[in-house]
N, C-alpha and C positions, 0 to 999 in steps of 0.2 A: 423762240423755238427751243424747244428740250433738248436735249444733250442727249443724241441715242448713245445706248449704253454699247463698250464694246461686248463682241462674242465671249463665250463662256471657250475656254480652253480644255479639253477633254482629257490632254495629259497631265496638266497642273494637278488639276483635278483630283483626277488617281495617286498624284505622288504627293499631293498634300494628304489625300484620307490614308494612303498608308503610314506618312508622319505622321497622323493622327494617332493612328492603330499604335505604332509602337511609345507613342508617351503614354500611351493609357495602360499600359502592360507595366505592374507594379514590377517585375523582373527587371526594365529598361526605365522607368520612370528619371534614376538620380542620375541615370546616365543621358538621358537629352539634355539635362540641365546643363552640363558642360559642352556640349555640341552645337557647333554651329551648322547652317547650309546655305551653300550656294551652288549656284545653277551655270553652267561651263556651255559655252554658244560651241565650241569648237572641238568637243570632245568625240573622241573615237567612235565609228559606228557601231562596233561589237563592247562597247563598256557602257553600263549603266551607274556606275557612282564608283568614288576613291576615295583614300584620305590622301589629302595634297599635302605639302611641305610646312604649311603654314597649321595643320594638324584638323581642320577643316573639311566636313562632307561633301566632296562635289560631285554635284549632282547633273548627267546629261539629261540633253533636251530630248525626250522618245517616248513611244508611247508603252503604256504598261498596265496591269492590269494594282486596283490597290493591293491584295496580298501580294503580289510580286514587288513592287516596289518596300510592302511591309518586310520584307525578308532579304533586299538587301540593305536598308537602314541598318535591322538586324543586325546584319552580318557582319556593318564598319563597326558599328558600337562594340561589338562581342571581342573584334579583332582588340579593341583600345583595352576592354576587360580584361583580355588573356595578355596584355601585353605584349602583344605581337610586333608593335610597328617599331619597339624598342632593340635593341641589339644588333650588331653584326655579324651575321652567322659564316661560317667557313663554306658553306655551299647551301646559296641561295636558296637553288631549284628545290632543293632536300624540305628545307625551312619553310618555304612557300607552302612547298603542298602539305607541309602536316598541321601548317596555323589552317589552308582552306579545307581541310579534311577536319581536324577539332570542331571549326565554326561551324560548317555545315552539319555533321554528327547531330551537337548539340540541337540545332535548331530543328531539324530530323527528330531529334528524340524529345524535344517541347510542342511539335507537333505547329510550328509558329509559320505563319507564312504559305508562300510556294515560290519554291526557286527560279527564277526565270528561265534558267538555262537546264531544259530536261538533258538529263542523260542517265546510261543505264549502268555506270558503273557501281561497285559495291561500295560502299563509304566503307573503312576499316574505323575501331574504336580503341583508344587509348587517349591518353595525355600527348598534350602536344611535344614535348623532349621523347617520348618516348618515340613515337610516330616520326619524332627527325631522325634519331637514331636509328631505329628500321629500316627509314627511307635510304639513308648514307650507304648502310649496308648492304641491304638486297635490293636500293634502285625505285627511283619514284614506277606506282603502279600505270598504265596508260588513264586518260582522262583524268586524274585528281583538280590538276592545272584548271579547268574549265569549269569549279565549283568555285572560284572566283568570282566578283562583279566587276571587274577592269577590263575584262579578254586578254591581252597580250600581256597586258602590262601587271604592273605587282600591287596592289591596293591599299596595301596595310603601313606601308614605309615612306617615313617624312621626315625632316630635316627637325631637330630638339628646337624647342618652341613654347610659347608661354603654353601650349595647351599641355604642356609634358609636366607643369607643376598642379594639375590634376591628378587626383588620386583616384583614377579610372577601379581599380582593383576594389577597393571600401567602398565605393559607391554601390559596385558591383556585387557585394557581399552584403549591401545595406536591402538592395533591390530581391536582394533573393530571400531573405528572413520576412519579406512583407510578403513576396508571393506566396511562400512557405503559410503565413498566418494568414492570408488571405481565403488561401484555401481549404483551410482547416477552419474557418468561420464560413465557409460556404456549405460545405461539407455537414458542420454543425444547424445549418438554417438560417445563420445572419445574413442578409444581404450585404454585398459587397460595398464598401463604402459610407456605410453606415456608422458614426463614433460610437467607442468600446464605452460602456458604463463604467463608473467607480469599479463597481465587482468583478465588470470582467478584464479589465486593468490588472486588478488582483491579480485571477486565475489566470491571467497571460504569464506574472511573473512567476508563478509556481511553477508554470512548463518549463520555462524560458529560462529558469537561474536556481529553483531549489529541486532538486532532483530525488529528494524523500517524500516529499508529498505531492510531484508532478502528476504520479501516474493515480492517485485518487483524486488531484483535481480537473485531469481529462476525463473523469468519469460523471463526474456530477453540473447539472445544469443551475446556471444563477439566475434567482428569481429576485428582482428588485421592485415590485409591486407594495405600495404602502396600503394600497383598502385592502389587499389580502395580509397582508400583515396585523392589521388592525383587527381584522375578522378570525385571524390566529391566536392571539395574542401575545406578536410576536414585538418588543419592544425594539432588542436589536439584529438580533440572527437566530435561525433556530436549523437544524437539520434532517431531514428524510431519509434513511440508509435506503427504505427501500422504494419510494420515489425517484433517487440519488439527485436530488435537489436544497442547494440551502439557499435558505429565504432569509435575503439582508432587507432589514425597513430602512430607506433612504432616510425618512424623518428622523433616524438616529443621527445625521451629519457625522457620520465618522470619517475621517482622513484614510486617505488611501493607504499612511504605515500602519492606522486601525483597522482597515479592510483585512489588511494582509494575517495582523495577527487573530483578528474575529476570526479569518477562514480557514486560519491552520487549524485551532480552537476546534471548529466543526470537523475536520478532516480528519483529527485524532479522535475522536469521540468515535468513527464510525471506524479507521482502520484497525483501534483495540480494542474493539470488540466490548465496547460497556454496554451494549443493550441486551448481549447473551449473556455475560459477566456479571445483571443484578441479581440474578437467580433467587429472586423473591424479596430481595429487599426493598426496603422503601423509596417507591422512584424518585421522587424529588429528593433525600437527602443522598442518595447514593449519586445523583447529577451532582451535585456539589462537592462530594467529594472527589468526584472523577475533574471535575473544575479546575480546586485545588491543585490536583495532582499535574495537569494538564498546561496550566498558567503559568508553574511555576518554572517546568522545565522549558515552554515557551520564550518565558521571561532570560531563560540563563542561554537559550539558542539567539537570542537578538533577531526575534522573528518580526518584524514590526514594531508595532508601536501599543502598549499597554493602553485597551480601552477605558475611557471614564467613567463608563455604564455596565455594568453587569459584571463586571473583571472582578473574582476572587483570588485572594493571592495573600499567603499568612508565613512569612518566612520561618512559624515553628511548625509548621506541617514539611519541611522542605526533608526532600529525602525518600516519602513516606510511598508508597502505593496508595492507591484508590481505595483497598481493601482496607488497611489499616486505619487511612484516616476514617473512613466510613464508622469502625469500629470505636473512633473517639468522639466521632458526632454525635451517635444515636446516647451517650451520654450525659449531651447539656440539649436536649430539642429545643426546649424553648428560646435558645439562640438561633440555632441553624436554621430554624424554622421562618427566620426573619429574613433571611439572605435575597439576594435577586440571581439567578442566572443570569444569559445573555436573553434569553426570551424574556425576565419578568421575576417578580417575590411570586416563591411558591410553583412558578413554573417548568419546566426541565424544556430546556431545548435539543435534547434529542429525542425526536418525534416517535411515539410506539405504533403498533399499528393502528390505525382510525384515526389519528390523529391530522392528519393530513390527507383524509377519502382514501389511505391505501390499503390492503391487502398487508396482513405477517410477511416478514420478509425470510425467505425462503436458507437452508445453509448455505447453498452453494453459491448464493450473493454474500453472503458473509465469508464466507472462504476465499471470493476473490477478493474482497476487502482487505482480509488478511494479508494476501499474497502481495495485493501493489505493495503493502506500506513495508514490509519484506524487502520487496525488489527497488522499493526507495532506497531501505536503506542499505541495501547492498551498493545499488550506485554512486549515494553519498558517500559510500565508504571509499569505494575506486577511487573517485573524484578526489576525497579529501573538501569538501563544499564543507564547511567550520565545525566546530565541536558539536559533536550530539550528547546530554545530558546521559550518564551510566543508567540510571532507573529508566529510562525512555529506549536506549537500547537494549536492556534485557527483559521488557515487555514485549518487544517488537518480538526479539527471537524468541521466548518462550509461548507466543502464539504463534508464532509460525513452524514450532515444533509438535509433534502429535502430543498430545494430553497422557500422562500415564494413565493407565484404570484405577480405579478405586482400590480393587482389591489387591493391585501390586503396591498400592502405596502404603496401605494397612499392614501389608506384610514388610515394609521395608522399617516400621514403625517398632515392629515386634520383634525385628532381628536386634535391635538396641539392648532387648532385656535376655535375646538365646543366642549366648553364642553358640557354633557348632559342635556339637559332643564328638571329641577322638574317639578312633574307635582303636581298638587297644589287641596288637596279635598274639592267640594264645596255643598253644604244642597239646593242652589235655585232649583225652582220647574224648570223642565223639560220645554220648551216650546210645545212640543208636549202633546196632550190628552194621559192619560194612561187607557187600557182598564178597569183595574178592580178597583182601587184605584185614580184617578184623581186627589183628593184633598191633597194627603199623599206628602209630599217634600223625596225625593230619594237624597242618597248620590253618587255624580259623582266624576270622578278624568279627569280634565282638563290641557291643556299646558298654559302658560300664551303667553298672545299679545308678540311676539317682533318686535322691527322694521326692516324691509328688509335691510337697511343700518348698523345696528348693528349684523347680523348675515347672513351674505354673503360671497363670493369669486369671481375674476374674472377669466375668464377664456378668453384666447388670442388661436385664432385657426384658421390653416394656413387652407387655403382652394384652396391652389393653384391646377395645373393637376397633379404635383408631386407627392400630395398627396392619398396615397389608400385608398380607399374607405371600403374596412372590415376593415383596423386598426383605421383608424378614427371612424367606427360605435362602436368598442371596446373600443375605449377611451370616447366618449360620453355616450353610454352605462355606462358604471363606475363611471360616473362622476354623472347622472343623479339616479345612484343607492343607492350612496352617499351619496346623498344630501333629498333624500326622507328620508331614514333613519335617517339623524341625525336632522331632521325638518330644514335644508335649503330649503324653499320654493321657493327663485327667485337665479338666477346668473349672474352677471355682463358680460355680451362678446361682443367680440369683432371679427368679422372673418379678415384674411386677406390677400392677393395674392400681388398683384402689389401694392395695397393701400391699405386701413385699412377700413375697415366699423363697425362702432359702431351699435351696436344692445339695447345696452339699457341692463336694466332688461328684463329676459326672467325666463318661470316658464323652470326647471328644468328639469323636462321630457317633454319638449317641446324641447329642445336645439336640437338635433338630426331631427324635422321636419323641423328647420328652415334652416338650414345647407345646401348650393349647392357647390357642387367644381366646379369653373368656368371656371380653365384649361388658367388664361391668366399668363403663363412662371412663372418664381421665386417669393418668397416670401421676404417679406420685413415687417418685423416684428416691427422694433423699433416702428414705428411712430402708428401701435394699442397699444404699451406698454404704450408710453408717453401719449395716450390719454387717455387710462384708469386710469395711477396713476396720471392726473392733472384732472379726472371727479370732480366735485363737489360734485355727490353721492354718490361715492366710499370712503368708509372709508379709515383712512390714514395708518390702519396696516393692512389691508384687503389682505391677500396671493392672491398670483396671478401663477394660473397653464396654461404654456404654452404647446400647445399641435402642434406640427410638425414633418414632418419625415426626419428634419435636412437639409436641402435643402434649406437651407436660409440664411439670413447676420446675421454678428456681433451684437448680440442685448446687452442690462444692462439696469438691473431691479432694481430698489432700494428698493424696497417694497420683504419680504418673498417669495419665489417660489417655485417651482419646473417646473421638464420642463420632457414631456410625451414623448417620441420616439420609433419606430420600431426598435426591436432588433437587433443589427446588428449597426445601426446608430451613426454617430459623429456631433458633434458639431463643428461648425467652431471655436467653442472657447471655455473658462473653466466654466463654469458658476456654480455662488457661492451656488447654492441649490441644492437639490438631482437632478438625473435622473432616469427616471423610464423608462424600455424595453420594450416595448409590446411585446407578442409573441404569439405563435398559441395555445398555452395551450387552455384549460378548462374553466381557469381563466381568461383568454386572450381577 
């Protein structure tokens, strides 16, 4: 005959599914691990569990519902977290109620449980020294006593014990950084309990330890798909600013200190803004240069681990901006042109738009881009988190500062060649009649005479059909705003399309009436440059500001310059003085 089974116990029951409930709670998890229970035949009628002498959960025999049982498990473990069952306090009663007031609070404010013993008093909030010291003071409030699980007795205090060489507090602070990331992967759409991939391994430790590029790595999501990779062609990583996803191809086997430096890699490409930044240059060698520039200060932060695949990295570039090196590549192509990104030879892995099904990505996602790697590195800075390469923090702040205009820059260019004219105070008598004093000599403040050829510029202006007609009225504009201001009176120009026409000295805000675009094909600049630096009139250190929208030949200037172009615009070569952008701005 069979062995009838005994009855099913309805209180075990419950007080086992509540021990359930609180080891599955990543907050309490490392703390069951050191906890024991046992179950007390002769325990009090009004107490449901204590910690005994031996540092042990004891647990009475009674009946309970599971959240209630879940919440005073709770409650012993929390006491062992806070420390409570440790110290001798000078007035117990004090001490009692501000550990049951803390523990209960918390648990209150985790929302964990239901307390077995309703009652309608107020929980107050604070730290528990602080809450003892109150209590000493103005007197425990009525009921706190009774947010206990012992009833009469004290729950939390036991005789020192091998459970006391537990390090209740770290566990305790272990348990709370999981719930913390537990939730924040919930949050994100990972189901809970699911292992973190390679990448997101990574992007945990960008939150978690590097605090310049945390706040753009909570922004973007990691795609670890190798058919989509393949269908990219993406070899090892490539990045979407306006997706905000980077696509790591697992089949590259990179080590998680190569994840790390692969993703800072992508995470700078999108906070400095290189995809606004190529303003017409050539995408693939301008990815390279931003590469370069990128790696190298990676390389000197000890960001990871320098990938095997795709990793550029030339220590005579070190130092350099994106900009400049760019300016050395377009020199040798038929090198650079050989190169791999991290996507591939020939391919840029930061994605433009279509490149990955999206949509132009918008300013105001580029703005906040800007702003995280900003507020990285201000954090970094608080922190002191290791050295940031000097050229990597004055990119950061010079994007995160507004752009001067064009036209203030042009002008800050030409204050080099004027300084400000004194003005000089003189006693002679006015030549005009004075109404009430005629005879009186009046004290003036006058400019003195200079000569037109000592205080000029020329100015070289393509005036081909190529040319637009508002950018050009914006650069003459400028140029004529300029020049009234700093008392240049006349300026040297020269227009030119198919051939050169010298104009002579022209007054300054006239330059703009005289001006036709006459629309016969390309421009061909050299031969107004040579006539202007071999004029007679023209001074011999006289700057000379070329004004086209790039659509023209090979010109050299041997005289000071700068050269004016619509945003967006290149040069068919490197030319040794600044370039200024036009744009649609305000300024513009």
């Amino acid at each position: 005959m069979a062995r009838r089974k005994p009855p099913e116990d309805p209180a075990r029951k419950a007080r086992d599914a509540g021990w359930a409930t609180v080891c599955a709670h990543p907050l309490f998890r490392h703390l069951v691990r050191s906890a024991s229970v046992w179950t007390v035949d002769d325990a009090p009628k009004d107490a449901w569990a204590w910690i005994d002498r031996q540092g042990r959960l004891a647990v009475a025999r009674r009946r309970g519902e599971p959240e209630q049982w879940a919440w005073v498990f709770a409650h012993l473990l929390l006491h062992n977290a806070f420390g409570h069952a440790k110290g001798d306090p000078e007035d117990p009663r004090a001490w009692r109620a501000a550990c049951e007031t803390t523990v209960a609070a918390f648990l209150e404010d985790l929302k964990f449980g239901q307390r077995p013993v309703a009652t309608d008093v107020e929980i107050p909030r604070g730290t528990t020294d602080a809450l003892y010291r109150r209590f000493r003071a103005e007197g425990v409030p009525e009921g706190l006593e009774a947010l206990g699980t012992a009833g009469e007795r004290i729950d939390h205090l036991s005789e020192e014990g091998s459970w006391n060489r537990t390090n209740w507090t770290a566990a305790f602070s272990t348990g709370l950084r999981e719930a913390v990331r537990e939730g924040v992967e919930l949050a994100g759409g990972r189901p809970a309990g699911k292992p973190q991939s390679p990448g997101e391994r990574a992007k945990a430790w960008f939150l978690a330890a590097y605090p310049l590029l945390g706040s753009l790595a909570a922004a973007f999501e990691i795609v670890e798909d190798a058919a989509l990779c393949v269908r990219m062609n993406v070899a090892v990583a490539a990045v979407s600013p306006s997706r905000r996803e980077i696509y790591l191809n697992p089949a590259a086997g990179l080590s998680e200190a190569e994840l790390r430096f692969v993703m800072a890699h992508e995470f700078l490409h999108v906070g400095l803004g290189h995809g606004e930044r190529r303003q017409g240059r050539d995408p693939y060698l301008w990815n390279v240069a931003c590469d370069y520039a990128i790696n190298d200060w990676l390389v000197e932060m000890r960001v990871g681990a320098f990938p095997q695949i795709g990793g550029l990295l030339d220590p005579e570039l070190r130092g350099l901006s994106a900009e400049a090196i760019y300016a050395l590549i377009v020199t040798d192509l038929r090198r650079f042109r050989k190169l791999a990104t991290l996507r591939g030879v020939g391919l840029c892995d930061l994605l433009g738009p279509g490149e990955a099904g999206e949509p132009g990505m918008g300013s105001d996602l580029d703005a906040w881009y800007r702003a995280a790697l900003a507020q990285g590195l201000e954090l970094a800075s608080r922190v002191g988190r290791g050295l940031l390469p000097a050229g990597l923090v004055e990119e950061i702040r010079a994007l995160a500062t507004p752009p001067i205009p064009w036209d203030v820059r042009l002008a800050q260019w030409l204050d080099d060649f004027f300084a400000p004219l004194e003005r000089v105070r003189t006693y002679a008598r006015p030549s005009r009649r004075q109404a009430s004093t005629p005879d009186l000599p009046r004290p003036l403040w006058h400019l003195p005479e200079v000569p037109v050829v000592e205080r000029t510029f020329g100015v070289v202006i393509d005036t081909s059909g190529s040319m637009s007609r508002e950018l050009l009225g914006k650069a003459l504009g400028a140029v004529a705003s300029y020049a009234a201001s700093r008392e240049v009176r006349q300026v040297r120009v020269v227009f030119c399309d198919a051939h050169a026409y010298d104009q002579g000295y022209l007054d300054a805000d006239a330059i703009a009436d005289r001006v036709r675009v006459v629309g016969r094909g390309g421009t061909v600049l050299q031969p107004g440059i040579d006539r202007l630096e071999t004029a007679a009139d023209f001074p011999k250190d006289g700057p000379i500001l070329v004004v086209t929208d790039a659509q023209c030949d090979r010109f050299r200037i041997r005289h000071e310059h700068a050269v004016l172009v619509p945003k967006g615009a290149r040069l068919p070569m490197l030319p040794r003085g600044p370039v200024f952008e036009m744009d649609e701005s305000a300024h513009g």
